[in-house]
C-alpha positions in Angstrom: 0.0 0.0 0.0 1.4 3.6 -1.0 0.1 6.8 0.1 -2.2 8.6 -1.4 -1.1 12.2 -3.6 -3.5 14.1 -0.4 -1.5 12.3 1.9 1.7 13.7 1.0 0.4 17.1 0.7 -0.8 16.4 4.3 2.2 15.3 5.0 4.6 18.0 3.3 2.6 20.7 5.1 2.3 19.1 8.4 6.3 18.8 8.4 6.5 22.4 7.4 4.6 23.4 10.5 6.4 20.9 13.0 9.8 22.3 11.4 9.1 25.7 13.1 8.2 24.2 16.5 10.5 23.7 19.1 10.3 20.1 20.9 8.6 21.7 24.0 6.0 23.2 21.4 5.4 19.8 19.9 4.7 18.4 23.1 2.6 20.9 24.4 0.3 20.7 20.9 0.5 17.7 20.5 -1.2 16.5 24.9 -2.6 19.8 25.6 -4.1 20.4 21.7 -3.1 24.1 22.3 -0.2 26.7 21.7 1.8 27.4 24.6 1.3 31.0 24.2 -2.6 29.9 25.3 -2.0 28.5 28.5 -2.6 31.0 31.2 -0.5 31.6 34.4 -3.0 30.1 36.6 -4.2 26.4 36.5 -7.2 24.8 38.0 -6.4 21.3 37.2 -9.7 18.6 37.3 -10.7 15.3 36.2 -14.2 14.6 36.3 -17.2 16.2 34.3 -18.8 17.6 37.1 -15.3 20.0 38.0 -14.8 20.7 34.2 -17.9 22.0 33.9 -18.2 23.8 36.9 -15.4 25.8 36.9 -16.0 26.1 33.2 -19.5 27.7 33.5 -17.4 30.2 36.6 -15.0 31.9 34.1 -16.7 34.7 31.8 -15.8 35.1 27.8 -14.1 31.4 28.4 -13.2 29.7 25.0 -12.4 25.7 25.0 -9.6 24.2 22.7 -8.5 20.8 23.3 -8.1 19.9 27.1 -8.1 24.0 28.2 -11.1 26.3 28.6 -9.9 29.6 29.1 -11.5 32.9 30.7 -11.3 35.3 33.3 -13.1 34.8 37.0 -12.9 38.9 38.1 -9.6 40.2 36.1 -7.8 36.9 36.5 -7.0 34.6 33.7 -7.6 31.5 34.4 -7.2 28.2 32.7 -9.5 24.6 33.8 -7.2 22.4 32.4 -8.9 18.6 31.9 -6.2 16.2 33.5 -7.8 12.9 32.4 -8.7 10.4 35.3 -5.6 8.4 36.7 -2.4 9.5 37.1 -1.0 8.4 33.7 -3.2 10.9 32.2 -2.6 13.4 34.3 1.7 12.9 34.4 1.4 13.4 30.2 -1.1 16.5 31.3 0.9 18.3 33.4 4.0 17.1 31.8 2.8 18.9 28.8 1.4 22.0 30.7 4.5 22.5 33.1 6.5 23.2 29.5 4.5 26.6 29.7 5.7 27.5 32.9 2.6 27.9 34.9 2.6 30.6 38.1 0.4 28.3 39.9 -1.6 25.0 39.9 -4.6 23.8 41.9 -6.2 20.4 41.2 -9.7 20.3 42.3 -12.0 17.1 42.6 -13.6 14.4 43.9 -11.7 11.9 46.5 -12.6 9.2 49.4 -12.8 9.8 52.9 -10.5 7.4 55.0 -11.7 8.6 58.4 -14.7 7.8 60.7 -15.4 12.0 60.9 -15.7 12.0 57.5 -18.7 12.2 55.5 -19.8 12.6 51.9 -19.5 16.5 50.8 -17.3 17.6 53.5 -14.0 19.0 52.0 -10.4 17.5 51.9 -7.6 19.9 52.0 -4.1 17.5 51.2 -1.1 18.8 53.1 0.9 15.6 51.2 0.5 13.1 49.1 1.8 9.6 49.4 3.0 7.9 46.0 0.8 4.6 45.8 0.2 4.5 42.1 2.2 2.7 39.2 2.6 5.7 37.4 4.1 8.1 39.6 6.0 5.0 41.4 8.3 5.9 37.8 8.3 9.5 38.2 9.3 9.6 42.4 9.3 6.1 43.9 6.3 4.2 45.7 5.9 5.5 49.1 7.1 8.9 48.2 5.7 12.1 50.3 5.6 14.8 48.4 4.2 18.5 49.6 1.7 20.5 48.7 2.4 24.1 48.7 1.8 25.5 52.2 0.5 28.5 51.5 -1.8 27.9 49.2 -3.4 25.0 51.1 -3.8 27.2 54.3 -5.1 29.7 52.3 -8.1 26.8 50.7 -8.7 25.6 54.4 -9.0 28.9 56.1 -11.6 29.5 53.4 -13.4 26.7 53.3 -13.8 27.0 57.2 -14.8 30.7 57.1 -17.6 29.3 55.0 -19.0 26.8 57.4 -18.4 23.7 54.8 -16.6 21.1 57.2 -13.2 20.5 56.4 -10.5 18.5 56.6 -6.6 18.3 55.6 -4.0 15.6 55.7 -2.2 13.4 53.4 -3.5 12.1 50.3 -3.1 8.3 49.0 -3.0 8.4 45.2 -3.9 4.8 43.6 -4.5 3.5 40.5 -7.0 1.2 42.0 -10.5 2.4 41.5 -12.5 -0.7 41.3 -10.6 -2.8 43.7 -10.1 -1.2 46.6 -10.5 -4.2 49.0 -11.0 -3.6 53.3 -7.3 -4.8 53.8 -6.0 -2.3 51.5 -7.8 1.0 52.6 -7.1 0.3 56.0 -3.2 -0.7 55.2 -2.9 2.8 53.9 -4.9 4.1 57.0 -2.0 2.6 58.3 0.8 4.0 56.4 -0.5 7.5 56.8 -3.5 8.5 54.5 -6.4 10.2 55.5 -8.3 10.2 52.2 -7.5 8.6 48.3 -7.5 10.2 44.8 -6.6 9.2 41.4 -4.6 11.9 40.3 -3.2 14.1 43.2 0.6 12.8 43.0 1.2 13.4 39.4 0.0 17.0 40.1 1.6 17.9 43.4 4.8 15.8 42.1 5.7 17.3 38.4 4.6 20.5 40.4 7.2 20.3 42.8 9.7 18.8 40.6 9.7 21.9 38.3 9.7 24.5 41.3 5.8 25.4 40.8 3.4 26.0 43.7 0.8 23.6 43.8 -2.2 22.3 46.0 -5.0 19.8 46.0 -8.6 20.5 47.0 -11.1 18.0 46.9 -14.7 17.0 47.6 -15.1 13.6 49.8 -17.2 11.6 47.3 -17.3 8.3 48.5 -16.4 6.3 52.4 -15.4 3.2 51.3 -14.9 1.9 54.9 -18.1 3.5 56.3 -20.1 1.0 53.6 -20.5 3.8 50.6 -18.0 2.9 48.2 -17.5 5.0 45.2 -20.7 3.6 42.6 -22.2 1.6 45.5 -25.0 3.2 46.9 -28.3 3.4 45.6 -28.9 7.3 46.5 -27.0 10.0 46.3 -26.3 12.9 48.8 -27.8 16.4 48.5 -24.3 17.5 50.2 -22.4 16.1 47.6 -23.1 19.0 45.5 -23.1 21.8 48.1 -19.1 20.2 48.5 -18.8 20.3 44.6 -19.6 23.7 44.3 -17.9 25.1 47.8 -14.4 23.1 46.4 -14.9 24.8 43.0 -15.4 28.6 44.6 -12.6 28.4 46.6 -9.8 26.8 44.5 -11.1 29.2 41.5 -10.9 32.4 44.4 -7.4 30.8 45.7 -5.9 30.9 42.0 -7.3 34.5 41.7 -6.0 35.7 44.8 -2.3 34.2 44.4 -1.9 37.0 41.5 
């Protein structure tokens, strides 16, 4: 089989165009589906549909190209950048995005509560994060802590608390684990530290750190898998859950804002 003549006039203009890129260009066009120029200082970084749209609908004038929506939340530029879920999504993500040399990065979504105070809607504010995925096991090692920025996550939990939302901060277990998350498990993290359990907080917090940027993870508690409500397994949902949702999405969006 040979190519076609429209493939190699595809072809000779497509190399023409990735001739004048430089490699970090390439890479940032080629994840993020955007020019670097595009990508804004500040960086709400989310996973799920219910945060993309959220903070989407938050910004005014916001325009969407490939995984960025971009707008302005009071005179602040501000970019909801769509990580994937799982942390090999998000390490090619922000990979991609810390290229553009980002001011600031907040991820904000949904986690589990590990803890008996805990309950669905409150918010999680993660101090740390412990490496328990495959992915970022790679990148920093398994069973690597790695900080969030302290001044941004003081800033998210005094806020959150001056709004009544009940809150909570402490270290994060990232896993790659949705679906199989047996009794012995949650609780041997219990054990080694964790407090609540995402999807994507250590490839965030840990290319973050790695390239000198400050970053922070706020979530809403979406599931207690050792209280009986795991993540897909109860027949109702809770009113709070959206309250949380909404609360998390204000104050990460107002945090980014107020870094400037």
């Amino acid at each position: 089989m040979k190519p076609r003549p429209s493939d190699r006039i595809k072809a000779g203009v497509g190399s023409k165009i990735f001739e004048k890129m430089s490699h970090d260009e390439r890479i940032v066009r080629g994840i993020l589906g955007v020019t670097a120029a595009t990508v804004p200082d500040c960086l709400l970084v989310v996973a799920t549909e219910s945060f993309i749209k959220g903070a989407s609908s938050r910004l005014k004038k916001s325009k969407k190209k490939g995984r960025l929506t971009v707008g302005k939340l009071r005179d602040t530029v501000i970019g909801v950048l769509d990580a994937g879920i799982g942390t090999p999504a998000a390490a090619m993500v922000l990979e991609a995005a810390a290229k553009t040399n980002p001011k600031v990065l907040i991820r904000a979504d949904f986690c589990g509560g590990l803890l008996k105070e805990h309950n669905i809607g409150h918010a999680f504010v993660a101090e740390s994060v412990i490496v328990g995925d495959g992915c970022c096991a790679g990148y920093f090692g398994q069973g690597q802590m790695i900080p969030a920025d302290s001044g941004l996550t003081n800033s998210m939990f005094s806020r959150l608390e001056s709004l009544g939302l009940p809150t909570h901060r402490g270290t994060m277990w990232t896993t790659d684990f949705l679906l199989r998350q047996t009794e012995e498990l949650l609780q041997e993290w219990v054990g080694k530290g964790a407090q609540a359990v995402d999807m994507e907080t250590s490839a965030i917090l840990g290319i973050a750190d790695e390239r000198g940027i400050p970053a922070a993870s706020i979530n809403c508690i979406s599931d207690l898998p050792l209280q009986g409500k795991p993540i897909f397994g109860s027949s109702g949902m809770d009113p709070m859950l959206f309250r949380g949702i909404d609360v998390v999405i204000d104050v990460a969006m107002q945090t980014l804002v107020d870094s400037q």
